[in-house]
C-alpha positions as CSV (number, residue, x, y, z in Angstrom):
1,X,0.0,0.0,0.0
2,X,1.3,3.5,-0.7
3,X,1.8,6.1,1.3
4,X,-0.4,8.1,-0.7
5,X,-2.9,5.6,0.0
6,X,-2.6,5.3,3.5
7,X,-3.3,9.0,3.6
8,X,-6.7,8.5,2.1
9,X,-7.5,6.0,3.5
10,X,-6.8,7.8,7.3
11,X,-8.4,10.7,6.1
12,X,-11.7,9.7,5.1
13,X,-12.0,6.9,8.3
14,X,-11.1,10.7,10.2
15,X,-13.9,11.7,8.4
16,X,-16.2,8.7,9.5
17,X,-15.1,8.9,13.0
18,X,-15.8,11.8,14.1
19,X,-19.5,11.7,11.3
20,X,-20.2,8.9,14.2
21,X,-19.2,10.3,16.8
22,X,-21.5,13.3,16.5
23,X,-24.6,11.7,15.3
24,X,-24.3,8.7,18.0
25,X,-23.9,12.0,20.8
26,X,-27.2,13.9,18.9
27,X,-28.8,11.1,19.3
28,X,-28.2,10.0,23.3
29,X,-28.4,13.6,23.8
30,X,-31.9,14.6,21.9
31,X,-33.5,10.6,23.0
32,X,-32.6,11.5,26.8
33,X,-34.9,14.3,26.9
34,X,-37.8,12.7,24.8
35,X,-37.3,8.8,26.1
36,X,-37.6,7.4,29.9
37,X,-34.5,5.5,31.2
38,X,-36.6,2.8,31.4
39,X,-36.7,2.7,27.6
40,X,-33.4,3.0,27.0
41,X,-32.9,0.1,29.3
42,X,-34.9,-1.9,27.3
43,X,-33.1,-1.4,24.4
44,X,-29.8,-2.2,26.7
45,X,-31.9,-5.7,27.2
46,X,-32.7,-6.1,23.4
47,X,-29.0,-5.3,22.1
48,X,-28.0,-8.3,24.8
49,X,-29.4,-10.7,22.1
50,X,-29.0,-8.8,19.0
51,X,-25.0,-8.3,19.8
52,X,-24.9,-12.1,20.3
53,X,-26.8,-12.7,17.1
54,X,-24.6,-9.9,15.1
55,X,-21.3,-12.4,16.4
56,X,-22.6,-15.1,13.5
57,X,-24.0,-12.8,11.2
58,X,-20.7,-13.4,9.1
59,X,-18.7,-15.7,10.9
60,X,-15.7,-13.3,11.2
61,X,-15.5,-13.7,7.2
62,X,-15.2,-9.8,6.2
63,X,-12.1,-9.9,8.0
64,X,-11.1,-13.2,6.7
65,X,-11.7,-11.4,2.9
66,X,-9.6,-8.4,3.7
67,X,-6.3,-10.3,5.4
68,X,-6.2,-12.4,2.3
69,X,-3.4,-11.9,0.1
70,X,-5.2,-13.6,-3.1
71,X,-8.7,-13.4,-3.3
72,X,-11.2,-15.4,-5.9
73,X,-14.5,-15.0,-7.3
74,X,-14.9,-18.2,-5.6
75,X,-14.6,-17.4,-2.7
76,X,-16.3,-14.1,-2.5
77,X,-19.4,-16.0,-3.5
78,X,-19.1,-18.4,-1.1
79,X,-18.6,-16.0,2.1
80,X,-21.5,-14.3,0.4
81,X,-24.6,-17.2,0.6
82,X,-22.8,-18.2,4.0
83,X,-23.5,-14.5,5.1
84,X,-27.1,-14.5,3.7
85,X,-27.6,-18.1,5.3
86,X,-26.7,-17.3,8.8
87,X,-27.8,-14.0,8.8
88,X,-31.2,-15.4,8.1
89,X,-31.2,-17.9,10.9
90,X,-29.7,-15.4,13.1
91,X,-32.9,-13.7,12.9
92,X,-35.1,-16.6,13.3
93,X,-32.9,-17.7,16.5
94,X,-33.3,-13.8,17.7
95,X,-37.3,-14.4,17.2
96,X,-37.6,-17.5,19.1
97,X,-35.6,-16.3,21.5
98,X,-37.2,-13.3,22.3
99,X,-40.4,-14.6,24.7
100,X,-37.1,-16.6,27.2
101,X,-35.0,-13.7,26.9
102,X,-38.6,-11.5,28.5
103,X,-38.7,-13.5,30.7
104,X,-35.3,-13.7,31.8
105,X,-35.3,-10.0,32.3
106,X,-39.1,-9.7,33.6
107,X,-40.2,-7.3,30.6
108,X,-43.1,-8.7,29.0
109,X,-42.3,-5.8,26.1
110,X,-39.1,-7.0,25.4
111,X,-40.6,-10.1,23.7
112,X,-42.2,-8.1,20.6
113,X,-39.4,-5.4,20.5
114,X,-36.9,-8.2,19.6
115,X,-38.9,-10.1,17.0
116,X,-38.9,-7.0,15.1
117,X,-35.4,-6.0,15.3
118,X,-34.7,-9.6,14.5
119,X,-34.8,-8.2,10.6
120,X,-31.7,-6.5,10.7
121,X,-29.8,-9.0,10.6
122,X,-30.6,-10.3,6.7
123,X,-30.9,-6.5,6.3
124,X,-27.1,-6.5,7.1
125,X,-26.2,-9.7,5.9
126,X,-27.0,-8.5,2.3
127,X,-24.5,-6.2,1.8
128,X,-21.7,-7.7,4.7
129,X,-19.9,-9.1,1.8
130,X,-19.4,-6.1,-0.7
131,X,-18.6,-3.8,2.7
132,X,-15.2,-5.9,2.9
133,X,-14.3,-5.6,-0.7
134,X,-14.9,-1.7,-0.3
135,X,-12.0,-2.0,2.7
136,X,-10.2,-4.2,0.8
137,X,-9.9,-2.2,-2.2
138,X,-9.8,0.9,0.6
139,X,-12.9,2.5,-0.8
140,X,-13.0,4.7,2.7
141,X,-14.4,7.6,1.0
142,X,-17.6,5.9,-0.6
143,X,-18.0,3.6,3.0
144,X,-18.0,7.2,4.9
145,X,-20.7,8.5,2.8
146,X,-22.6,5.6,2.8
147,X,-22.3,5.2,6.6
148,X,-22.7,8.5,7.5
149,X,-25.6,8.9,5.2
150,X,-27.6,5.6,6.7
151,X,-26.7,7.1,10.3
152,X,-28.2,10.6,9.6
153,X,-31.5,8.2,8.1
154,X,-32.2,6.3,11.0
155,X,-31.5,9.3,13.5
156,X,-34.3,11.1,11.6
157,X,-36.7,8.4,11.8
158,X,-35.9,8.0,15.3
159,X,-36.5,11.6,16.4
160,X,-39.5,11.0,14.7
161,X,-41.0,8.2,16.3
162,X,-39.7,9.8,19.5
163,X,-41.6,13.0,19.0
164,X,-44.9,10.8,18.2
165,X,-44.6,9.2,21.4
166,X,-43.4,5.7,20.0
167,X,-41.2,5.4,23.1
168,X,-38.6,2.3,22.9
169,X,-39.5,1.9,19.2
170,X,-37.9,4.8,18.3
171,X,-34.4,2.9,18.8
172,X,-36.0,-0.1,16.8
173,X,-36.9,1.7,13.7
174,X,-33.7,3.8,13.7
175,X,-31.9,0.2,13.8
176,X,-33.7,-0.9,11.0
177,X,-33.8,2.5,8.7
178,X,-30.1,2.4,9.0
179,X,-29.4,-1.0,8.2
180,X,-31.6,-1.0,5.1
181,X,-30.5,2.4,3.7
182,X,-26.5,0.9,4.3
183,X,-27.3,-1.8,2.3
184,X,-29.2,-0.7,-0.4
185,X,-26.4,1.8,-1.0
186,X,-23.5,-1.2,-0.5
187,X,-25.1,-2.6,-3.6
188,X,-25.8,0.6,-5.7
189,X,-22.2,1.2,-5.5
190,X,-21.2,-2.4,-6.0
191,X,-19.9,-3.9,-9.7
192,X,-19.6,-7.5,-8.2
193,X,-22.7,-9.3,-8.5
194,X,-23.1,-13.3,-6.6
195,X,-23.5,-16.2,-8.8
196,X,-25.4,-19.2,-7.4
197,X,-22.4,-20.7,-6.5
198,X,-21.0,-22.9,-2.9
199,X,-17.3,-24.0,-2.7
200,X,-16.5,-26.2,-0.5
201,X,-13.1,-25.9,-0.3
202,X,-13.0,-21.9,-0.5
203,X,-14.9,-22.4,2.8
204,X,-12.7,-24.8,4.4
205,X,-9.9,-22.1,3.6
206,X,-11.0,-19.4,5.4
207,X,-12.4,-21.2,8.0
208,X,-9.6,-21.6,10.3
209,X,-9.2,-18.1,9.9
210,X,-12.8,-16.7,10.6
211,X,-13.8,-19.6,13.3
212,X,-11.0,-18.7,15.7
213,X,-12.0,-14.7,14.5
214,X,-15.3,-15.9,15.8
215,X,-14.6,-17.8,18.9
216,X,-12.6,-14.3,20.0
217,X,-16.2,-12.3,19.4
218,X,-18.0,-15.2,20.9
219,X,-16.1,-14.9,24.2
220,X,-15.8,-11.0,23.6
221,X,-19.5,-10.8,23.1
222,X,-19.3,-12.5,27.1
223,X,-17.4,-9.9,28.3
224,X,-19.1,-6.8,26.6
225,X,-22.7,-7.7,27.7
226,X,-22.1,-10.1,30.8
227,X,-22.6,-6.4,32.6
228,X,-25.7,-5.8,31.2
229,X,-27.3,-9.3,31.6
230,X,-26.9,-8.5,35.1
231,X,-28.1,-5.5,35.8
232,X,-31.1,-6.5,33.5
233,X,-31.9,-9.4,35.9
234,X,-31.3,-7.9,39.1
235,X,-31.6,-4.3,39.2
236,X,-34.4,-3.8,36.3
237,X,-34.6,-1.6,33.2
238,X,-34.4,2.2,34.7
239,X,-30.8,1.2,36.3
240,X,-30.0,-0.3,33.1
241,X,-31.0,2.6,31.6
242,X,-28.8,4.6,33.9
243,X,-26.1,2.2,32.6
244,X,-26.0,2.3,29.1
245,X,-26.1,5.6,28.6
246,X,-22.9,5.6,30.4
247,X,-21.3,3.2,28.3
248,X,-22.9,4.9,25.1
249,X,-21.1,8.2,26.3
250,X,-17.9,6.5,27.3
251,X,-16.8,3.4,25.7
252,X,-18.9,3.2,22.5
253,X,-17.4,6.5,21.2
254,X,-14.1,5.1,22.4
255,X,-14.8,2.1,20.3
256,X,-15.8,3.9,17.6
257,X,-12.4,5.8,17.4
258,X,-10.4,2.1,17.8
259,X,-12.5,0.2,15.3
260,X,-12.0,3.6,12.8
261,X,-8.2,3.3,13.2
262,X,-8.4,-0.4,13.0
263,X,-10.6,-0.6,10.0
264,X,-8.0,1.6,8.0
265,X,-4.9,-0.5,9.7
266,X,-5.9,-3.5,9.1
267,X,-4.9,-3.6,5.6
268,X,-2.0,-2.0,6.1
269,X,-0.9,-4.1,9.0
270,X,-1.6,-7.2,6.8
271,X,0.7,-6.1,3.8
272,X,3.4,-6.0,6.5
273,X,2.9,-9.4,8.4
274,X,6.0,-10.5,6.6
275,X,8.1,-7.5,7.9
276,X,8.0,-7.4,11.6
277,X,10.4,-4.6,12.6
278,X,8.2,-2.3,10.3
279,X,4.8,-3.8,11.8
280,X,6.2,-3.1,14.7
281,X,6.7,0.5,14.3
282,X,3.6,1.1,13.1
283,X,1.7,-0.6,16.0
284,X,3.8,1.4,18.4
285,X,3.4,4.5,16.9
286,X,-0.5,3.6,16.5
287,X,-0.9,3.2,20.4
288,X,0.9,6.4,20.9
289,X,-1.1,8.4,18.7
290,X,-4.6,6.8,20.3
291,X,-3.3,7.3,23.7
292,X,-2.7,11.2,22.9
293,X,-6.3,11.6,21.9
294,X,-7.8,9.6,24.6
295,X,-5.8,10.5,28.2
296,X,-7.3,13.6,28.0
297,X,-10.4,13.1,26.2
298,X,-11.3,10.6,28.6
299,X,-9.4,12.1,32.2
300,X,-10.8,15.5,31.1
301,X,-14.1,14.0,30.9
302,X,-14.0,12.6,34.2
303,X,-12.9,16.2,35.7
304,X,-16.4,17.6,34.0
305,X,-18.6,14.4,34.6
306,X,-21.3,16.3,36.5
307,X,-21.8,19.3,34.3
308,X,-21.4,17.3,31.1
309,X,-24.4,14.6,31.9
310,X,-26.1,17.9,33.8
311,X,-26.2,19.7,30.2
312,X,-26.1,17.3,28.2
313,X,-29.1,14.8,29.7
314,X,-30.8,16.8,32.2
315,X,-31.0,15.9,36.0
316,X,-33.1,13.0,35.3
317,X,-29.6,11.3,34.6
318,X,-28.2,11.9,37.9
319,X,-27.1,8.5,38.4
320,X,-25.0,8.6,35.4
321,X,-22.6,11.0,37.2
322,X,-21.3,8.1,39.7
323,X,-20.8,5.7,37.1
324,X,-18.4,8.1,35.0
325,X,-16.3,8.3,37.8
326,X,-14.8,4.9,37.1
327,X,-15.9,4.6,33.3
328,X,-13.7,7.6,32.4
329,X,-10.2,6.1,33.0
330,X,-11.3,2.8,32.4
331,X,-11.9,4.4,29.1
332,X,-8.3,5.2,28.5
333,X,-7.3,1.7,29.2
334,X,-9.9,0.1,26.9
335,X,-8.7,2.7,23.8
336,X,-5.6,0.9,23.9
337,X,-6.7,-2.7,24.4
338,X,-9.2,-2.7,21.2
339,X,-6.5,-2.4,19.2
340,X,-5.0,-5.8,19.8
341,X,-7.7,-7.3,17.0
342,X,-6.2,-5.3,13.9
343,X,-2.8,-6.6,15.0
344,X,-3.5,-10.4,15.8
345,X,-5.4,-10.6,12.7
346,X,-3.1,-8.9,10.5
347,X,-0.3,-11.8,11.7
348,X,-3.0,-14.8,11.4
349,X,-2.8,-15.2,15.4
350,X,-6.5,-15.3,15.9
351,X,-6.0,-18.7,17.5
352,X,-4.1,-16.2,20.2
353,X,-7.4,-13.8,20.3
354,X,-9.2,-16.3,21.3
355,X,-7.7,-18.2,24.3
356,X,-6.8,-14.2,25.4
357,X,-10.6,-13.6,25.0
358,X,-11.7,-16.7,26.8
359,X,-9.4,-16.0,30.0
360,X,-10.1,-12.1,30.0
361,X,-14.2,-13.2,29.7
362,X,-13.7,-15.1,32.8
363,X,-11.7,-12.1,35.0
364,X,-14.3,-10.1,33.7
365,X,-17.1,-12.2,34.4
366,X,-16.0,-12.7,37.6
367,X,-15.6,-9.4,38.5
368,X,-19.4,-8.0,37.1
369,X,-20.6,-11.4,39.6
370,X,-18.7,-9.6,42.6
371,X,-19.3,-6.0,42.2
372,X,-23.5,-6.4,41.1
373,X,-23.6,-7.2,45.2
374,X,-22.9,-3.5,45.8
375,X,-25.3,-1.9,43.3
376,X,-24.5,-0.3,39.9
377,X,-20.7,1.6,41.6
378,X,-19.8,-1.6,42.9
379,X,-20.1,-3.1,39.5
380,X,-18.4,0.1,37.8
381,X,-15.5,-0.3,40.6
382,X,-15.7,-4.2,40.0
383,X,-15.3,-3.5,36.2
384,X,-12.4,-0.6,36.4
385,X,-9.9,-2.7,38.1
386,X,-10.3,-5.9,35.9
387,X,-10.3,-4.0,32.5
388,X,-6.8,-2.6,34.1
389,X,-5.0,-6.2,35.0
390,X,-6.7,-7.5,31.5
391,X,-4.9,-4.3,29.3
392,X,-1.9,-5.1,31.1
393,X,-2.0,-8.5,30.7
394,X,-3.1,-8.6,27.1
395,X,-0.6,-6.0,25.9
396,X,2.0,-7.8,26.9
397,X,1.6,-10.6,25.7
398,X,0.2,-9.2,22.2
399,X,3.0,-6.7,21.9
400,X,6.0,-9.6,22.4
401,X,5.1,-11.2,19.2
402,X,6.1,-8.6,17.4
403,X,8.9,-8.7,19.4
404,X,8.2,-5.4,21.7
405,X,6.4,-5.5,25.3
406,X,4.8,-3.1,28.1
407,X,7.6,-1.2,29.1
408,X,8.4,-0.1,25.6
409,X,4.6,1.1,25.3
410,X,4.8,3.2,28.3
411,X,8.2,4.7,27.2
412,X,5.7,5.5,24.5
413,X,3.1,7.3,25.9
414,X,3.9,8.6,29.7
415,X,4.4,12.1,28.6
416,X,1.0,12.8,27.2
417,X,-0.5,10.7,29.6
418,X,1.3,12.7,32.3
419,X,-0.3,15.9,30.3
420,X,-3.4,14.6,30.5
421,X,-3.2,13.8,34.5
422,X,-2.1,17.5,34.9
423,X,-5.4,19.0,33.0
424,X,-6.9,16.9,34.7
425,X,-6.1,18.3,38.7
426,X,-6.9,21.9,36.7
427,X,-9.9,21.3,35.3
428,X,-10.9,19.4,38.7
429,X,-10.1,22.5,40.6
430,X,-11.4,25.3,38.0
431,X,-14.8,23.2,37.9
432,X,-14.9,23.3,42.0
433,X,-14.5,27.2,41.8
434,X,-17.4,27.7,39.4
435,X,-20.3,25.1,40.4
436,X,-21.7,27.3,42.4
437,X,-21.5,30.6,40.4
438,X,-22.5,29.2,36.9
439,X,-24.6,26.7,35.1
440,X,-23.4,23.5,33.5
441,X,-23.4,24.6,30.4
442,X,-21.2,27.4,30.9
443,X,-19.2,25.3,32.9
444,X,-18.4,23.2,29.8
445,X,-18.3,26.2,27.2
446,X,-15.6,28.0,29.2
447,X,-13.3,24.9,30.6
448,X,-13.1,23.0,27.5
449,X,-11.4,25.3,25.5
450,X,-9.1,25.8,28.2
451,X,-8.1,22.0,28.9
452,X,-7.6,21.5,25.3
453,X,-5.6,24.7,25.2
454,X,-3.7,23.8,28.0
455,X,-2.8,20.5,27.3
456,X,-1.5,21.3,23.7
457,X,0.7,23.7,25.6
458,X,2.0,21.3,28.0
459,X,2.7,18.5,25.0
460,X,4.4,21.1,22.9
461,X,6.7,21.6,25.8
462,X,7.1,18.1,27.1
463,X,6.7,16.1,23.5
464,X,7.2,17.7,20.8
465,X,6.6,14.6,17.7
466,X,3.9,13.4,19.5
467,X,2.0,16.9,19.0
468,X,3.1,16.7,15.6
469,X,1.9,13.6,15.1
470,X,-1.5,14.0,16.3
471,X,-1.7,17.7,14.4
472,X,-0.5,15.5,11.1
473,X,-3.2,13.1,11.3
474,X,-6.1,15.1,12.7
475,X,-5.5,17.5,10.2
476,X,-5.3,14.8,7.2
477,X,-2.1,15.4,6.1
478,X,-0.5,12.0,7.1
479,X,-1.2,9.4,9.1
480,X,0.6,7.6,11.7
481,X,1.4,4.5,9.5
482,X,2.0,6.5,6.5
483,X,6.1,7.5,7.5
């Protein structure tokens, strides 16, 4: 891949990222104020299923299509009827599911919400396929439009159906509007068209590939939602509410910015699994780069937790204030774990994803189990600590196969994170000083600009590349793998 290419390609996933970003906060923020927390708990319970459902939609075989160095008709076809195939059952599963999974959460209404949600799954599975071969070919300009342009749909229909009193629905049809619209557009823009055809042995060679890919999600999906099954259960739908509009501030955006960096590193990482000193200096200087955007987008957050959920929710989402305390750093940590897919991938190790994924589902596990006994900050606390030991743990051992460990990473990124640690005690004492004299709003409109201010101040002093690093790639003129 060129260099030119992989400053296109990091420009327009930029692009998407931060599209995402803003229509995923418009949309928490606007729902908050027309929706209960009791519906958005709700739609905590359905995605529960649907995330599980979503883990066999393709069986891992996008990624197994876009790490291949040779690709054939053949076996584009193939992954395509096997994506049509299980998305379809996925949805029938997903329907007969839905009147256990009610009553394993004691919401009669959950039953209908998921047999209608149920349909995006073929929805998706139509155009799964084509998606890959637009990141293959690195097509990241048409997928931002297409992705951004879907998202901006089903926010629409959403508001809608909030305003007209539709209530949990609202998240339903959004879900569906913006699957539909993606896929229809996958395929306007696609020249490869399916033939009726199933080979056998283009499916055997990808499945080693895409079934450990999808043993990794299987156990991932474990850790990701084993939170949520339990407040669900024990606690009901309003403190689930509370919940996931934590992690929807917090760790899906954070997500969003790993999965946007991984989805344009991926192929670049896999044209270099032969070449491990370069792989590794790309990795390295990827987790540097994340980790300067993400100390203090996620310490500063914590420092302005309780006028940001103030202005942005209202005081109806009190609750969410406590929960930030421990989701905000735990953020930072979690940036820099999601990256260890794009890498292990990119050198075939998915084997190694998914024994990682299976021990880290049980620490986690473990830990939701103990801290659920002390309410919704236990469980936060609970969750903070083993997401710490996990990073740790799975850095390590993901970094030293490309021949680099821990100690090298935090050579690598203790100056901006000591930066970010210093906004952090300012903005913690400037907010203290003007709670009592000013709104939230103002709060946020006059000590944002002066964290950020501050902190490029205290990076230009203290690391110089890494500012320039982050100024190159936010402002699209090269990316961190491109030199």
């Amino acid at each position: 891949m060129s260099t030119r290419q992989a400053i296109s390609n990091a420009r327009w996933v930029g692009v998407n990222q931060v599209a995402r970003l803003s229509i995923q906060f418009i949309s928490i923020a606007v729902l908050s104020r027309l929706l209960s927390p009791s519906d958005f708990g709700l739609m905590a319970m359905a995605a529960v299923v649907t995330n599980l459902g979503l883990l066999f939609r393709d069986l891992g075989t996008a990624a197994a299509l876009i790490q291949r160095r040779e690709l054939s008709n053949d076996v584009i076809d193939t992954v395509f009827w096997l994506n049509i195939a299980f998305g379809s059952a996925v949805a029938a599963c997903v329907a007969i599911m839905a009147p256990f999974a009610s009553r394993l959460f004691h919401a009669p209404a959950l039953a209908n919400i998921l047999m209608v949600i149920s349909l995006t799954f073929p929805i998706s599975a139509v155009g799964a396929s084509q998606l890959a071969l637009f990141e293959r070919d690195s097509r990241f300009r048409l997928i931002t439009w297409i992705e951004t342009s879907s998202a901006v749909a089903g926010l629409i229909i959403a508001i809608t159906c909030a305003l007209n009193h539709m209530g949990v629905y609202s998240f339903v049809f959004q879900a569906l509007v913006t699957g539909a619209m993606s896929s229809l557009q996958i395929w306007l823009h696609s020249s490869h068209r399916p033939r009726w055809l199933w080979d056998q042995q283009a499916f055997k060679s990808i499945w080693h590939f895409s079934g450990n890919l999808t043993a990794f999600n299987l156990i991932n999906y474990t850790i990701r939602n084993g939170d949520s099954i339990l407040i669900g259960r024990i606690l009901g739908s309003v403190s689930l509410g509370w919940y996931s509009v934590a992690n929807r501030v917090l760790l899906f955006p954070l997500q969003n910015i790993t999965y946007s960096s991984n989805r344009a590193l991926l192929p670049v990482y896999s044209r270099y699994q032969d070449e491990p000193a370069t792989l590794r200096h790309l990795y390295m200087r990827t987790l540097a780069l994340i980790g300067s955007i993400t100390a203090p987008l996620m310490f500063g957050l914590w420092a302005l937790r309780r006028p940001f959920v103030l202005a942005a929710f209202g005081n109806k989402w009190d609750p969410v204030v406590d929960i930030l305390t421990w989701f905000a750093p735990m953020g930072f940590f979690q940036s820099l774990l999601s990256t260890v897919g794009a890498i292990l991938s990119a050198i075939g190790r998915t084997d190694l994803m998914r024994t990682m994924g299976l021990i880290n589902s049980i620490i986690l596990v473990s830990a939701f189990v103990f801290g659920i006994q002390f309410g919704l900050r236990g469980l936060a606390v609970a969750y903070f600590g083993a997401t710490l030991l996990i990073t740790l743990t799975t850095l390590q051992v993901t970094l030293k196969k490309i021949g680099s460990d821990v100690i090298e990473l935090m050579r690598g990124i203790w100056k901006q994170t000591s930066c970010a640690v210093a906004i952090t005690i300012l903005l913690s004492a400037l907010n203290s000083l003007l709670t009592p004299v000013m709104p939230p709003i103002i709060i946020l409109a006059v000590l944002v600009p002066v964290g950020l201010v501050a902190y490029v101040l205290l990076l230009y002093f203290c690391s110089r590349p890494v500012l320039i690093d982050v100024w190159k790639t936010l402002s699209h003129r090269t990316p961190v793998v491109a030199s």
